[in-house]
C-alpha positions in Angstrom: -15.3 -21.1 11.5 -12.9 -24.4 10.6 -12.3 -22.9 7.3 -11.8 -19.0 8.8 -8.7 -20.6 10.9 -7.4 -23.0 8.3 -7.2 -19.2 6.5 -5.2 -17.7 9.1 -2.8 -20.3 9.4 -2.3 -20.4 5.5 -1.8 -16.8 5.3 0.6 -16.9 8.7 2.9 -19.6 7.5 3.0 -17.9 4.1 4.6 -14.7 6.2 6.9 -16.4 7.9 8.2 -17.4 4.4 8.0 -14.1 3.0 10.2 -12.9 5.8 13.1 -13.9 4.3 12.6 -12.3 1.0 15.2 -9.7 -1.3 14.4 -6.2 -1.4 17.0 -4.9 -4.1 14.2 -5.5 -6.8 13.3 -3.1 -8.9 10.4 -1.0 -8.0 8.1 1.2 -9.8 5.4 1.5 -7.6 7.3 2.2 -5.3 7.4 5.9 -3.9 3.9 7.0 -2.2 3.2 10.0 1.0 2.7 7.2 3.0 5.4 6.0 3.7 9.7 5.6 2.9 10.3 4.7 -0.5 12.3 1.5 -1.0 15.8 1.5 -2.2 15.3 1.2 -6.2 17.9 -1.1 -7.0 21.3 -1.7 -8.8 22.4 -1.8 -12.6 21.0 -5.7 -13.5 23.3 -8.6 -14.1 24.4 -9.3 -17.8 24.2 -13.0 -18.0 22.4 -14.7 -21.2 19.2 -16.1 -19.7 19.8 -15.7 -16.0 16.4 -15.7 -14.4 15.7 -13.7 -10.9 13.2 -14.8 -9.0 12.3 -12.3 -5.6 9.8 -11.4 -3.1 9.5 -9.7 0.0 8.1 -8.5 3.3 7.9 -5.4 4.9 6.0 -2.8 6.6 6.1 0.1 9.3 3.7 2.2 11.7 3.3 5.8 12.1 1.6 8.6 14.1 3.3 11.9 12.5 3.8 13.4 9.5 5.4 16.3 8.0 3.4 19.4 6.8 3.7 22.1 3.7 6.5 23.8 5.7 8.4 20.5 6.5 7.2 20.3 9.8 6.1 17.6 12.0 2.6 17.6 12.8 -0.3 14.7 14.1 -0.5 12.1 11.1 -3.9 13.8 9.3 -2.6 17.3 9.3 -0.2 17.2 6.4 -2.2 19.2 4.7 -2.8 21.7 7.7 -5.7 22.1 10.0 -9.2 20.8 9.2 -11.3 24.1 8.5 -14.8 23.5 9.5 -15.8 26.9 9.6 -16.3 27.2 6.0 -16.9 23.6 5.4 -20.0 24.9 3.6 -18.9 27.7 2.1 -20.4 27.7 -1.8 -22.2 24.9 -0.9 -25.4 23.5 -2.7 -27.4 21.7 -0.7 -30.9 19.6 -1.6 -32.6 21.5 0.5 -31.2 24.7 1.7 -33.8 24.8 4.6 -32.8 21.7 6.6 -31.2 21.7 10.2 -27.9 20.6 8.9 -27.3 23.1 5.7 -28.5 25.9 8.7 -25.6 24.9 10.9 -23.1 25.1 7.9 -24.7 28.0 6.8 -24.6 30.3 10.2 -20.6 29.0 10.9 -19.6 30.7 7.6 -21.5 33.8 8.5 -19.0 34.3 11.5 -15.9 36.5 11.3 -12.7 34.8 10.3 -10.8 34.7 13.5 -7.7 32.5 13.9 -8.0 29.1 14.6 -11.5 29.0 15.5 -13.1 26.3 14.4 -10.3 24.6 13.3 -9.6 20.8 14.0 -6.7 18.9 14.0 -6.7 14.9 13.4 -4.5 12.4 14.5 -4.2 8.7 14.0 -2.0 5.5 13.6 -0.5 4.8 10.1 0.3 1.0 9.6 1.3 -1.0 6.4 2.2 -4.0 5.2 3.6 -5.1 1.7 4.3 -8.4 0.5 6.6 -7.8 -3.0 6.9 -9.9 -5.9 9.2 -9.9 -9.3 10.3 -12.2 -12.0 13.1 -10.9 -14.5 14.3 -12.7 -17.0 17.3 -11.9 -19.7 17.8 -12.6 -23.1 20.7 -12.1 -25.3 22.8 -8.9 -25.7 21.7 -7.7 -22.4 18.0 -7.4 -23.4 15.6 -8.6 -20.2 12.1 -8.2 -19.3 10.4 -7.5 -15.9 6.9 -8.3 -14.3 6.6 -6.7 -10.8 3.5 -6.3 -8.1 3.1 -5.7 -4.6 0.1 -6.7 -2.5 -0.5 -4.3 0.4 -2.5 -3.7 3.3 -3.4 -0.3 4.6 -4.6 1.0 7.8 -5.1 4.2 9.6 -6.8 3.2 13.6 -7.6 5.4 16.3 -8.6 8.6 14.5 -9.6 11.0 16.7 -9.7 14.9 16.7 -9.1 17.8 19.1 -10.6 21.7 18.4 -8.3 24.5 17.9 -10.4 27.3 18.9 -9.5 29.9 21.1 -11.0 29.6 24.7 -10.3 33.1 25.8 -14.0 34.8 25.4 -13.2 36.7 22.5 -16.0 36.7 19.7 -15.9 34.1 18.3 -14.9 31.7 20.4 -14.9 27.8 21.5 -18.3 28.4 23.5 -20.0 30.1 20.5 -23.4 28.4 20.3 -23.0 27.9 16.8 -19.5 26.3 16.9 -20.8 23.7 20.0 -23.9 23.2 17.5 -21.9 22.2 14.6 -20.0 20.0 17.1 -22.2 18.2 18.0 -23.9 17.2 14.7 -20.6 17.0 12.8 -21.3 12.8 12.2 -24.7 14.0 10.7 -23.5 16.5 8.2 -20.9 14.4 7.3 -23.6 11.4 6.8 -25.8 13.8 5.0 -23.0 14.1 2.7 -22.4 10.2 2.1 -18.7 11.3 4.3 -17.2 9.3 7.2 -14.5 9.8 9.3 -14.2 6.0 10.3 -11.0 4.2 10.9 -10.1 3.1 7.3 -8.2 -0.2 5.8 -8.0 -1.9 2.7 -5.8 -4.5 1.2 -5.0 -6.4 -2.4 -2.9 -6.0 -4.6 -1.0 -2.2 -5.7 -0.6 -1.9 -9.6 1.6 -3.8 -11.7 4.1 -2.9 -14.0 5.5 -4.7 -16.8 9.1 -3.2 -18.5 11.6 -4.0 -21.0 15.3 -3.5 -20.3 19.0 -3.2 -21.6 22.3 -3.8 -19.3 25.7 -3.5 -20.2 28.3 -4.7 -17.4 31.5 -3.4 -18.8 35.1 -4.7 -17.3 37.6 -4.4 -19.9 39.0 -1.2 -17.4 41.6 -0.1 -16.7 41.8 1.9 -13.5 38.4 0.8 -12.0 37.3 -2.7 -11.6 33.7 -1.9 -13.8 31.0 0.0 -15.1 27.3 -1.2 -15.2 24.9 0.7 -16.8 20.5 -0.7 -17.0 17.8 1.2 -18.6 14.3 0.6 -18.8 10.9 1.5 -19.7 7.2 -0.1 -19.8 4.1 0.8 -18.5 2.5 0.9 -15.4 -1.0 -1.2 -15.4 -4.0 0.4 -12.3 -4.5 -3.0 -11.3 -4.5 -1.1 -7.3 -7.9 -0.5 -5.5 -8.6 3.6 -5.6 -9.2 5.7 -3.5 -13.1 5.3 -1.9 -13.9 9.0 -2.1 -16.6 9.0 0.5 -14.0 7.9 3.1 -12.4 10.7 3.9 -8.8 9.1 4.9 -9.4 6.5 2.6 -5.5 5.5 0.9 -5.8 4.2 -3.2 -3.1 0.6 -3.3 -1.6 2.2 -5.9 -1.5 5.4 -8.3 -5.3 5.5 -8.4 -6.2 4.3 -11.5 -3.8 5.7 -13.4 -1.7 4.0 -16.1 1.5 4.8 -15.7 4.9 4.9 -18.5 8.2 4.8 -16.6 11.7 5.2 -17.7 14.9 5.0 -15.6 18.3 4.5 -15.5 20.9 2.6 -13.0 24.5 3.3 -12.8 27.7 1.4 -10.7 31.1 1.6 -10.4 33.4 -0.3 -9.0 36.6 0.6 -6.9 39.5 -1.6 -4.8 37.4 -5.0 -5.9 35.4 -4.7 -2.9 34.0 -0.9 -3.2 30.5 -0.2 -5.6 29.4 3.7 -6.2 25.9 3.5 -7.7 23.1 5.9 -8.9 19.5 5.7 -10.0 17.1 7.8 -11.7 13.5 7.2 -13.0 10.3 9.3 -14.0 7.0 8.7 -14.5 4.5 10.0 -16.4 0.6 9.4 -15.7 -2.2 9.6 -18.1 -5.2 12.0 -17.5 -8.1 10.4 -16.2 -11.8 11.0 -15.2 -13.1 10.5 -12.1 -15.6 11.6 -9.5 -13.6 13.4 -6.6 -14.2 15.6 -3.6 -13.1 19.2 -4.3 -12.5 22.1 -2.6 -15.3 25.4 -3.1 -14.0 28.1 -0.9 -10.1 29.3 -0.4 -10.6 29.0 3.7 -11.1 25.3 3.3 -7.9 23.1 4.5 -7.3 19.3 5.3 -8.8 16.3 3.7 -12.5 16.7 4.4 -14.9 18.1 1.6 -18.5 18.0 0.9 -18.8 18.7 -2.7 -18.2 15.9 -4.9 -18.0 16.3 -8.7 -17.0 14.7 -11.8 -13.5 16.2 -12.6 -10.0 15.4 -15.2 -7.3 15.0 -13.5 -3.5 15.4 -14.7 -1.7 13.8 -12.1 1.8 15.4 -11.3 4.8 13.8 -12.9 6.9 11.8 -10.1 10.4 11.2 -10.3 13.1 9.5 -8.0 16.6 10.7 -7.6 19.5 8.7 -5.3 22.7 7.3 -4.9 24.2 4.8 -2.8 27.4 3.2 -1.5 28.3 -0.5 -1.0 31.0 -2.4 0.6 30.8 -5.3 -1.7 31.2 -9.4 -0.2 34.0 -7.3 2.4 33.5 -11.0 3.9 32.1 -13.9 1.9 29.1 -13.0 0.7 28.4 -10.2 2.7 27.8 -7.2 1.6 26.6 -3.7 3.3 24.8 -1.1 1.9 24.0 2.9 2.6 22.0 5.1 0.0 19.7 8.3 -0.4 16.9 8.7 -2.4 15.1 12.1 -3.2 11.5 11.1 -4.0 8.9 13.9 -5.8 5.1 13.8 -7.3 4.6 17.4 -8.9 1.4 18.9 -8.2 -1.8 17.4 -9.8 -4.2 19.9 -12.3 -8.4 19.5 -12.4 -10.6 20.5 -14.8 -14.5 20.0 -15.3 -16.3 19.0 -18.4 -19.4 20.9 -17.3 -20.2 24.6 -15.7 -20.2 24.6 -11.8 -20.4 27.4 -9.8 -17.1 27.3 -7.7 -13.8 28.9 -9.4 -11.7 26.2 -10.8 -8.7 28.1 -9.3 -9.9 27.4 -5.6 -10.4 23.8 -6.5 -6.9 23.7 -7.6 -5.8 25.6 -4.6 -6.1 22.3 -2.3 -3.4 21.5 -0.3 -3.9 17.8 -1.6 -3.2 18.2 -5.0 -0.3 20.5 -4.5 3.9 18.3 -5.1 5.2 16.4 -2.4 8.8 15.8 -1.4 10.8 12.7 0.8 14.2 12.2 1.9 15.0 8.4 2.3 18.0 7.2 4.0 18.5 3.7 2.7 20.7 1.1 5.4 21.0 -2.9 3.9 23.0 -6.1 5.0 22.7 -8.5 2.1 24.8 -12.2 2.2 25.0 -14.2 -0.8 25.0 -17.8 -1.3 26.0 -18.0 -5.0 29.1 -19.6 -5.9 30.9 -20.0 -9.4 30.1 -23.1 -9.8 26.6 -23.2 -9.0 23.8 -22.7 -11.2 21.2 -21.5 -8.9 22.0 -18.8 -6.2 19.9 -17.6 -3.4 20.3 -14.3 -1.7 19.2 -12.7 2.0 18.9 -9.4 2.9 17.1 -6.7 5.5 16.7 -3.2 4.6 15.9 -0.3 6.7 14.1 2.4 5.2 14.4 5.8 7.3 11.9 8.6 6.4 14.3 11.7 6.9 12.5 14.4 5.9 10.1 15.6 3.5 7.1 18.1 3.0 2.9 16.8 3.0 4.2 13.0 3.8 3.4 10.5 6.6 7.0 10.3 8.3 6.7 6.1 8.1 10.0 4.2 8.3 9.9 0.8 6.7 11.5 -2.6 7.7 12.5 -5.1 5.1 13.5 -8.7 4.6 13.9 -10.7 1.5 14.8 -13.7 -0.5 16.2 -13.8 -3.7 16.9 -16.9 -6.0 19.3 -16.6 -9.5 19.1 -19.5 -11.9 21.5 -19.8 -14.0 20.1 -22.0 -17.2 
């Protein structure tokens, strides 16, 4: 128990240090569903050897989210209403005789009727992410760049409500077959090795190592600069996946993927004090192999599924698009900040290495693997302490993070703060 609090204190001190971290570090795993992606960053600094040390803190709650048709809905229903009616639609079942495959079974033979049985899930989205990156330049604008996040996911308070119609129509909410289901919907899901438990994990998301070239270009003539920074690595699954017998389990990070990343930062400056900037980076994932729930009839919706199978997968192609304006040092070292970013995963593709007897076009039908969209508002106020003169220079910022918009997101704004330290060798 000594030990347990000696913990707690450790890892409470260690936040309060954290809160003062930088958040204009470049991110690659960075945009995810869940929540507002972070601002990716300006064009980096040209200066032979210069060393940039950051880390940060930041986190947000949620209980909405935003649907296929970019509309808000209860946090779990991105993906639409939960269809238990055919939940065991094409189904195969160890033994087709038992209580529980019976219950499935009779629910499907039902007409289709609206939203009868139909559930919609809520919850409370939280995260937290502590940030960490080490850059480091070379000569002729060459620089390398380690980055990982450790994060902590949680989703509380999951509870469910039925959307069937209660107006004595056949079929209705008093159907004996519906209340039956009802009230052994823990057991099926148990006989299926499913919960619907509140769900957290934390450690660390996955890590990227890149390889860069920046140019800061000054010999102008109407504006003050032009910065340009490219750069590319690859994107290592060191992130906890997804558990697939959770159903709102999260993955830390792209689920095992291994990622390769390329993007590319631009900045101009105007009036000495004014910076117009742009970013743009894509990133492409490498098929993998994995056992995953899947959808076996086209009236199935929302994240539960019973039938689990080994699949392919060819995850969608993500790619973030923004800009962003700054009033730079307007007062000493401070500076203010306001960008957009257009975030997008394309959808993801399964195949199976062996025969099953469900159409590989309704497993690829499922709302979970289909693209999804956010619009991220970006707000900053950033001072810095470095002076000409001084060979190391520390930085402070907070961020805001507003999710605007999007389609099959959690609608989770994110608060930021940072520190940043530049050492000058």
């Amino acid at each position: 128990m000594e030990n347990y609090h000696k913990k707690r204190y450790i890892y409470f001190l260690f936040a309060i240090i954290l809160t003062f971290s930088n958040q204009t570090i470049y991110l690659k795993d960075n945009a995810h569903f869940y929540r507002a992606t972070f601002f990716p960053g300006k064009p980096r600094f040209e200066k032979k050897y210069l060393s940039s040390f950051d880390l940060s803190l930041a986190g947000g709650t949620s209980k909405k989210g935003i649907n296929c048709k970019e509309n808000r809905t209860c946090l779990l229903d991105i993906y639409g209403n939960h269809n238990m009616q055919f939940l065991g639609k094409n189904i195969t079942h160890n033994d087709p005789d038992s209580e529980l495959n019976c219950i499935l079974q009779n629910l499907v033979e039902l007409p289709k009727r609206g939203c009868f049985g139909n559930l919609s899930f809520s919850g409370k989205f939280s995260i937290r992410e502590i940030i960490f990156s080490y850059i480091q330049n070379f000569s002729h604008g060459i620089f390398t760049q380690i980055y990982f996040p450790i994060r902590k996911l949680k989703i509380k308070s999951i509870k469910y409500c039925d959307l069937s119609p209660n107006d004595h129509i056949f079929p209705d909410i008093h159907h004996p077959y519906w209340q039956e289901f009802l009230n052994n919907f823990e057991q099926i899901l148990n006989d299926y090795n499913l919960n619907i438990n509140d769900f957290c994990q934390h450690g660390i998301g996955d890590t990227s190592f890149e390889i860069g070239w920046t140019k800061n270009y000054e010999e102008t003539e109407y504006i003050d600069f032009i910065d340009i920074t490219i750069k590319s690595g690859i994107i290592a699954p060191t992130g906890k996946k997804k558990d697939e017998d959770k159903v709102f389990s999260l993955p830390l990070g792209y689920n095992g993927h291994v990622g390769i990343p390329v993007s590319l930062d631009l900045a101009t400056g105007l009036y000495e004090w004014l910076t117009i900037g742009g970013h743009f980076d894509i990133i492409w994932f490498a098929r993998k192999n994995k056992d995953m729930r899947i959808k076996t009839a086209k009236e199935q919706s929302g994240f539960i599924k019973l039938a689990k199978t080994c699949t392919n997968i060819k995850k969608g192609t993500l790619y973030n698009l923004g800009f962003y304006l700054e009033a730079d040092h307007i007062a000493g070292g401070l500076s203010l900040l306001i960008g957009y970013t257009f975030s997008e995963k394309q959808k993801d593709t399964l195949t199976f290495s062996q025969p099953l007897q469900i159409d590989c076009k309704i497993a690829n039908s499922d709302e979970m693997l289909k693209e999804w969209n956010q619009h991220t508002i970006h707000f900053m106020i950033e001072y810095d302490f470095t002076k000409e003169e001084y060979k190391i220079g520390p930085r402070l910022n907070f961020f805001y993070n507003l999710a605007a918009g999007g389609k099959r997101i959690f609608k989770t704004n994110i608060s930021s703060a940072g520190f940043g330290l530049d050492i000058d060798w």
